[in-house]
C-alpha positions as CSV (number, residue, x, y, z in Angstrom):
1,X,51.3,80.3,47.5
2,X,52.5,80.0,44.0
3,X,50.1,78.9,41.5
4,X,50.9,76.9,38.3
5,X,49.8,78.9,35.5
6,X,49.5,75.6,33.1
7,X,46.7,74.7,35.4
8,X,44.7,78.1,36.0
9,X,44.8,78.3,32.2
10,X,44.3,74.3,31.2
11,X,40.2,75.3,30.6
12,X,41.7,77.9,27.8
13,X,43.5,75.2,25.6
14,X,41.6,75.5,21.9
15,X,42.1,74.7,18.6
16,X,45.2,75.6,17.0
17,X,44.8,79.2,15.3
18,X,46.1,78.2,11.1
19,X,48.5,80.5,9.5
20,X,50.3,79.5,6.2
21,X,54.1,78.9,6.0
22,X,55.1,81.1,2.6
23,X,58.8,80.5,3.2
24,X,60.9,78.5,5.3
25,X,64.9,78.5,4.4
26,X,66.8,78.3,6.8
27,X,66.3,80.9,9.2
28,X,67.6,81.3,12.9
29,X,66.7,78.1,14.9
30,X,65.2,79.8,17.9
31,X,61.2,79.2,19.3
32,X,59.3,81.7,17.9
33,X,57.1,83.6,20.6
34,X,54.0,85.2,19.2
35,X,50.9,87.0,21.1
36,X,47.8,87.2,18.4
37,X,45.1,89.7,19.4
38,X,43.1,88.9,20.8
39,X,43.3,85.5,21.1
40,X,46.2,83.5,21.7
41,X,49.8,83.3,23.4
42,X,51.7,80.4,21.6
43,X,55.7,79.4,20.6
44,X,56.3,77.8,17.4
45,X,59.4,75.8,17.3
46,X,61.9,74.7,14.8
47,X,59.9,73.0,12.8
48,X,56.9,75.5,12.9
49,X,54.7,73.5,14.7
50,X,53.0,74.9,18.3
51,X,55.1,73.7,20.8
52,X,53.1,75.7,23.2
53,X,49.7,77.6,22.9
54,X,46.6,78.9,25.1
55,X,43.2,81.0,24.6
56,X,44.6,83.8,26.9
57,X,41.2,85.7,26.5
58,X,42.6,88.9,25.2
59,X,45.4,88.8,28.5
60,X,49.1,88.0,27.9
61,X,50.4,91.3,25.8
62,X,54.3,91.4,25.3
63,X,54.7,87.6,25.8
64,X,58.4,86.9,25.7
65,X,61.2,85.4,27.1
66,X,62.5,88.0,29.3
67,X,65.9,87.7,30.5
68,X,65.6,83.5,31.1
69,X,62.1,84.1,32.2
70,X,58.9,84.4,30.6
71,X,56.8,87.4,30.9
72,X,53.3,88.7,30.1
73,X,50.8,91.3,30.8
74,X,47.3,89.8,32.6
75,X,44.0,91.6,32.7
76,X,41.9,89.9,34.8
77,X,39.1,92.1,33.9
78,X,38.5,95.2,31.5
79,X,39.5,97.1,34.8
80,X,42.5,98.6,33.7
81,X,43.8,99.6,37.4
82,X,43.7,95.8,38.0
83,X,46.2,94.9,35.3
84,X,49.1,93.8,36.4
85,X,52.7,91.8,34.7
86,X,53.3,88.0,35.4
87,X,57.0,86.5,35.8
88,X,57.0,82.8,35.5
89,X,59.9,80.2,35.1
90,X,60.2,77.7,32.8
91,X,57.4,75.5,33.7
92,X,54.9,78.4,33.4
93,X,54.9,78.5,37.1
94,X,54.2,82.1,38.8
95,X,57.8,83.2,40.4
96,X,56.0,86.6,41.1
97,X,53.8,89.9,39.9
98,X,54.3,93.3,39.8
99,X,52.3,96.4,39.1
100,X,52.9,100.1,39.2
101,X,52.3,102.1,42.0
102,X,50.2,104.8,40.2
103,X,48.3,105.4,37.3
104,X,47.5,102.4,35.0
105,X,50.3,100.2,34.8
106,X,50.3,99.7,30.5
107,X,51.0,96.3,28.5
108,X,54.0,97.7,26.2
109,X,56.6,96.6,27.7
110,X,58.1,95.3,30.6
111,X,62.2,94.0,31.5
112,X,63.8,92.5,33.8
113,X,66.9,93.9,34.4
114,X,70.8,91.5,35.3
115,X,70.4,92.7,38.4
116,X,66.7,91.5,38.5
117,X,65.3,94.4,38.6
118,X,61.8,95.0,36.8
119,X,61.4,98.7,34.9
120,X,57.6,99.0,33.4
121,X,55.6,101.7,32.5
122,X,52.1,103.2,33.5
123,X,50.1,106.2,32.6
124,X,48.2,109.5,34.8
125,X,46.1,111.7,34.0
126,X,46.2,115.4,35.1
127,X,44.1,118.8,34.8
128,X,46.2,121.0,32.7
129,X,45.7,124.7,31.9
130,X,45.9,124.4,27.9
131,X,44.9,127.5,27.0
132,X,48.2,129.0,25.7
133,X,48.1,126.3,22.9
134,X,43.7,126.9,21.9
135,X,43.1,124.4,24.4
136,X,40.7,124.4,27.6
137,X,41.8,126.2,30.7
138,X,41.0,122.8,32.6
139,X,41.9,120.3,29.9
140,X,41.9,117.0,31.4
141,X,45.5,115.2,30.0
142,X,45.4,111.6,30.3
143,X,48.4,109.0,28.6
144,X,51.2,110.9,31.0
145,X,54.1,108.7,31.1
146,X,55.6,107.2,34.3
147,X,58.5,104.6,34.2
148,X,58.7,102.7,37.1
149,X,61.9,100.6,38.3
150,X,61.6,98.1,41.5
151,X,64.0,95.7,43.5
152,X,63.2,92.4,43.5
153,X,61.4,92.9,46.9
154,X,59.4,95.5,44.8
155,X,60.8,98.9,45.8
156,X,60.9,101.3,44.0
157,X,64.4,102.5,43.1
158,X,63.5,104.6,40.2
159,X,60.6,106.9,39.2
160,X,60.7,109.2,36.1
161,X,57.3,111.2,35.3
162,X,57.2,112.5,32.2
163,X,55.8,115.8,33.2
164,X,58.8,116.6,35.4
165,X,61.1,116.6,32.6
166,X,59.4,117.3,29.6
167,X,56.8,120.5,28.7
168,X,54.3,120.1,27.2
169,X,53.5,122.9,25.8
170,X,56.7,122.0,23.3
171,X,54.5,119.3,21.9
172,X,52.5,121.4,19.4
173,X,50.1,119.1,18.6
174,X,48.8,118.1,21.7
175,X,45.2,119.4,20.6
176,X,45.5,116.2,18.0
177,X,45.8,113.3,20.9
178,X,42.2,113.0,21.6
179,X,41.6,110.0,24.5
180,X,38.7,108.2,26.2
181,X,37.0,108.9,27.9
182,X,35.2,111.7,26.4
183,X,37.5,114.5,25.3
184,X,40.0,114.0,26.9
185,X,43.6,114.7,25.8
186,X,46.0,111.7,25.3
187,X,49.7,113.0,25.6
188,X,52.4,110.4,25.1
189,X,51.8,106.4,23.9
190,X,55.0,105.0,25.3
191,X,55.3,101.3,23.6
192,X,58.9,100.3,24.5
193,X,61.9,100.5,26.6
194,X,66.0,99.8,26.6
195,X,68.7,99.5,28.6
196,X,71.4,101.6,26.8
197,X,75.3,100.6,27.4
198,X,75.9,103.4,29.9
199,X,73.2,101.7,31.6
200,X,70.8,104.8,31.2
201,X,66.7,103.9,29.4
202,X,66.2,104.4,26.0
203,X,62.3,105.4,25.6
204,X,59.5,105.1,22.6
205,X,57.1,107.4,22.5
206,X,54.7,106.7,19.5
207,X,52.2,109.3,20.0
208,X,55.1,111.7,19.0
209,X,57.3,110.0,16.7
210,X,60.3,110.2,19.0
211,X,62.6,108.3,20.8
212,X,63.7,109.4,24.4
213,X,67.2,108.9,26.2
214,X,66.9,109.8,29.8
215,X,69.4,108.9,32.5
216,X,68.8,106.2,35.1
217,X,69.6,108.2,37.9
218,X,68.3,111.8,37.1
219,X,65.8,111.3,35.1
220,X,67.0,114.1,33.0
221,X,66.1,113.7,29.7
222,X,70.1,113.1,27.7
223,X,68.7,113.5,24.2
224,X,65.6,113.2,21.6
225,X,65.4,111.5,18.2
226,X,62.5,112.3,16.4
227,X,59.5,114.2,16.9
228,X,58.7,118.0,17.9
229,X,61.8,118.2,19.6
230,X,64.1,116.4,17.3
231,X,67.7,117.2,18.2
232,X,69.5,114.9,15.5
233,X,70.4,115.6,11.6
234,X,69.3,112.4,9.8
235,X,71.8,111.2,6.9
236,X,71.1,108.7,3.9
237,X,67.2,108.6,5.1
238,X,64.6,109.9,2.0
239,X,62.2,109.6,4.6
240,X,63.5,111.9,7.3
241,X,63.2,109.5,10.1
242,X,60.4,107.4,11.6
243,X,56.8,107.7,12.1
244,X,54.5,106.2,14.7
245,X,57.3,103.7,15.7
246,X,58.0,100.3,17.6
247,X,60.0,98.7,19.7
248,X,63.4,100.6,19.7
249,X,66.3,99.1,20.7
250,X,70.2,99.4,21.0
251,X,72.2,96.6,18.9
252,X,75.3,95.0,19.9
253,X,77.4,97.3,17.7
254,X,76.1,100.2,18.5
255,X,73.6,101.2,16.3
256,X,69.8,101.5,17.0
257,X,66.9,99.1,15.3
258,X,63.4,100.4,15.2
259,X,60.4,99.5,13.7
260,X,59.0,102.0,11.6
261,X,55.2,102.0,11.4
262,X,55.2,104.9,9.3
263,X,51.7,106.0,9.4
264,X,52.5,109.5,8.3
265,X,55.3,109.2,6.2
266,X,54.6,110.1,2.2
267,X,53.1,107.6,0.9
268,X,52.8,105.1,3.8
269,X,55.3,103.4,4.1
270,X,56.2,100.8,6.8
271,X,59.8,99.0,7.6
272,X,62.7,98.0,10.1
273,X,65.6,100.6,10.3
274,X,69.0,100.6,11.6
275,X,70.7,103.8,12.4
276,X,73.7,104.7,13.6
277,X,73.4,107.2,16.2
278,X,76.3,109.9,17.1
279,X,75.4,111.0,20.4
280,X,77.8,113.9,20.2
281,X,76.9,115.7,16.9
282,X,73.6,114.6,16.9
283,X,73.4,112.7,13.3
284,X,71.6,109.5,12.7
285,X,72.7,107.6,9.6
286,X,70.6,105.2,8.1
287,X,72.6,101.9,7.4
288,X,70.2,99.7,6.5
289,X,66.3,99.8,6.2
290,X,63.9,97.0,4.5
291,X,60.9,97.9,4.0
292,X,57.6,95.6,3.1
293,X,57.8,94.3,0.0
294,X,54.3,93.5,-0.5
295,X,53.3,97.2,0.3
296,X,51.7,96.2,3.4
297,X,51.0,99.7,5.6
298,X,52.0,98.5,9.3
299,X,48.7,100.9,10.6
300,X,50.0,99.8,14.6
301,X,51.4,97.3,16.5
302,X,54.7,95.4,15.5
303,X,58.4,94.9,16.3
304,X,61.6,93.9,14.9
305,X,64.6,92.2,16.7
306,X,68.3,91.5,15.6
307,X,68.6,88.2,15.7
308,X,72.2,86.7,17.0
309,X,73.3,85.7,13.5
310,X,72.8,89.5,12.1
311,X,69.2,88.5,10.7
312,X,66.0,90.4,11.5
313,X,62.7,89.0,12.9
314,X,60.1,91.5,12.0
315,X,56.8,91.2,12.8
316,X,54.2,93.7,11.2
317,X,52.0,94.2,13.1
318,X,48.3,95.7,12.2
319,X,48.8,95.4,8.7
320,X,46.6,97.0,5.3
321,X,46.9,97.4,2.3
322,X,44.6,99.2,0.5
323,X,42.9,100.1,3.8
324,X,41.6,95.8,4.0
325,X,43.3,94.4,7.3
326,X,45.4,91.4,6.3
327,X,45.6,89.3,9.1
328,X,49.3,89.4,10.5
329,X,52.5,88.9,8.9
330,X,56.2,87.6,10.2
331,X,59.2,87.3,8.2
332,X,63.2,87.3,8.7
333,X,65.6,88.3,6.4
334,X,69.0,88.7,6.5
335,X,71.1,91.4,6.1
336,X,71.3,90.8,2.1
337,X,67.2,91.2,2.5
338,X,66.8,88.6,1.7
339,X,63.4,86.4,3.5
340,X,64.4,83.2,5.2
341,X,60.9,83.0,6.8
342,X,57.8,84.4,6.4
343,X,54.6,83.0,8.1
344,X,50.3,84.8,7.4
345,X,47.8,84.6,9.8
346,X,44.6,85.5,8.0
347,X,42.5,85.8,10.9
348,X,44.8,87.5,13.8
349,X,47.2,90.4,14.3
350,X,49.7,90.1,16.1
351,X,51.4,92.5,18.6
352,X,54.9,91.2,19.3
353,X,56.7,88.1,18.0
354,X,60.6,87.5,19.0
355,X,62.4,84.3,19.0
356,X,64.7,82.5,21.6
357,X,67.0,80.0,22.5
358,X,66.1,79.5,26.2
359,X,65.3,75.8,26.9
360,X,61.4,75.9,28.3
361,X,59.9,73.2,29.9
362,X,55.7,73.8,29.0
363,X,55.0,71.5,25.7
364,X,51.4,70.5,25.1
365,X,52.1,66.6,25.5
């Protein structure tokens, strides 16, 4: 039977966590969904007042409205292979859950599809002979990345491992993805995934800098952007591309928005980009960028998400500056740059914040 989640989660309600409004002028009037680690899942609305907030005990990862339903990652315990994603309507109440069938299905991300389909991700681990790159003969690989796509009657339909399509041993600094447990080797850190036009996924892989197009029905991989394998020429970009990214994903008009953590670019330097991306040639053409203007180094976490009047919600995730951890920051700007909004948490980070117009049904009272 169904359970309300409202219910399950009533004991959780707490004190409302205090972050300070810096700038409020007019910005898109959507609800504002953010998940602060490791705390809280709460929507803000118009006015910037909780509409909606629990203690979600360090559960509910990638809370979002999720094709006109509302979707979150649960860890019922520090058990990873018990994780599993919630679907709920608007009431909060549980419509259904799915998990992947191997490895250890990850928080990321997680859609659901217009043909309600749901495509998430999970990670395996494998003993690999590593020697040919100064590693161990049996060199246990963990963070190998599976994307998983099922029915609504949870078949699977679609099953794309990376180690079937891409080698490893092209990935020259494997060596540097040290894991847990012990020594072991974390390959790939796969924090989102798109839906391209031609209906094929659109990957991010963080732990290589690059971002992955691989067709829905194949799984072979169409083309890479970034990283050890780069295949594109990047144009009007000082910095060469992105770094440790975010949440990368295709805009109405073509183009591709990513946030750019930028933990290895020179200095630090962390912002949203838009390139436009010609599949054919292979060139990527920076068209517009903004990048903190406090200096804030975006050190993980994070997104940023075109808004439906051309503004930018970003969120910035684990954020230093002068290696002190600042709490967590959201702003939106338009395409000017200039900030409409901009909220601080001193006391939380935040992994994901997007807004929406979808008419919910779960205020506090």
């Amino acid at each position: 039977m169904k359970k309300l989640i409202l219910i399950l989660l009533a004991t959780f309600l707490i004190a409302q966590p205090e972050f300070s409004v810096i700038t409020n002028n007019n910005p898109y009037p959507g609800k504002l969904f953010i998940h602060s680690m490791s705390n809280y899942m709460s929507i803000l609305d118009t006015n910037l007042d909780y509409y909606w907030i629990i203690n979600n005990q360090n559960k509910g990862m990638d809370f979002k409205d999720n094709n006109s339903q509302l979707t979150f990652y649960h860890k019922p315990s520090q058990t990873l292979n018990e994780a599993f994603w919630i679907i709920a309507d608007e009431t909060m109440t549980e419509l259904d859950s799915i998990q992947c069938t191997e490895g250890l299905t990850d928080y990321h991300d997680m859609i659901i599809t217009d043909n309600n389909t749901y495509i998430l991700q999970s990670y395996n681990s494998e003993v690999i002979d590593l020697t040919s790159v100064s590693g161990a003969q049996f060199q246990v690989v963990s963070s190998i990345l599976r994307v998983q796509e099922f029915d609504i009657n949870h078949n699977i339909i679609f099953d794309w491992y990376a180690l079937d399509f891409l080698n490893i041993y092209d990935y020259p600094n494997i060596l540097n993805y040290i894991g847990v447990p012990g020594d072991n080797i974390a390959w790939m850190h796969g924090n989102s995934i798109d839906i391209d036009f031609d209906n094929n996924l659109i990957l991010s892989n963080r732990a290589s800098s690059e971002v992955i197009k691989i067709n829905r029905t194949t799984g072979e991989v169409i083309w890479i952007l970034g990283g050890p394998l780069n295949e594109f020429t990047f144009l009007n970009d000082p910095l060469n591309g992105v770094s440790y990214q975010h949440d990368v994903t295709r805009l109405e008009n073509g183009n591709i928005l990513i946030f750019d953590n930028g933990n290895y670019h020179i200095p630090h330097t962390s912002r949203a980009v838009e390139y436009e991306i010609d599949e054919i040639n292979k060139i990527a053409t920076l068209v517009w960028e903004y990048q903190n203007p406090y200096g804030y180094k975006s050190k993980a976490m994070g997104n940023a998400q075109r808004l439906p009047n051309n503004n930018t919600l970003i969120n910035w995730g684990t954020i230093q500056i002068e290696g002190v951890n600042m709490g967590a920051s959201i702003m939106e700007v338009d395409y000017e740059k200039n900030i409409l909004l901009e909220i601080q948490y001193d006391s939380y980070q935040t992994y994901k914040a997007t807004k929406s117009n979808f008419e919910f049904n779960i205020p506090m009272g």
